[in-house]
Phi, psi and omega in degrees: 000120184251036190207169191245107200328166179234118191224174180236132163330294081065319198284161189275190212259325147357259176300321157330302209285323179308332173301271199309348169291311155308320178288315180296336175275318175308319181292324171273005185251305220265317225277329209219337177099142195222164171294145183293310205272314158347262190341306172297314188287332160267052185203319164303320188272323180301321158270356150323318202253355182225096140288334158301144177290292212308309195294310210302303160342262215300327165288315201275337179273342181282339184282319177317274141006301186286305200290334201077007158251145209261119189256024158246015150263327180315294203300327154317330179276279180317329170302317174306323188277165195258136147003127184097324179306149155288147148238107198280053174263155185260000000 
């Protein structure tokens, strides 16, 4: 990994980690496949600390942008899916 989570200053160190947890289930959905409900439980939290769309857009595209991975096609794809899925992205 050559790139740097993308975070706000601002977040208690809490939410830092709940953050970069979320980033890290995105990166495991691409590298290795992850549980459909993992994924979700970290993404329910990331939006406890992020509720703006507009933010979550702009965090999720700079983590895209660094990483080459897409956390709103993960999260779509777990949202399409049933409890129990494996989530798989290419």
């Amino acid at each position: 990994m050559e790139y740097q989570y993308p975070i706000d200053y601002h977040w208690s160190t809490d939410e830092i980690v709940d953050v970069i947890a979320f980033f890290e289930s995105i990166e495991k959905a691409y590298e290795q496949g992850i549980d459909r409900d993992a994924v979700m439980r970290a993404y329910r939290r990331f939006k406890e600390i992020v509720p703006s769309k507009a933010e979550e857009k702009t965090i999720c595209g700079e983590f895209e942008e660094m990483s080459g991975y897409s956390s709103y096609q993960t999260i779509k794809k777990a949202k399409n899916s049933v409890s129990g899925d494996r989530i798989k992205m290419k």
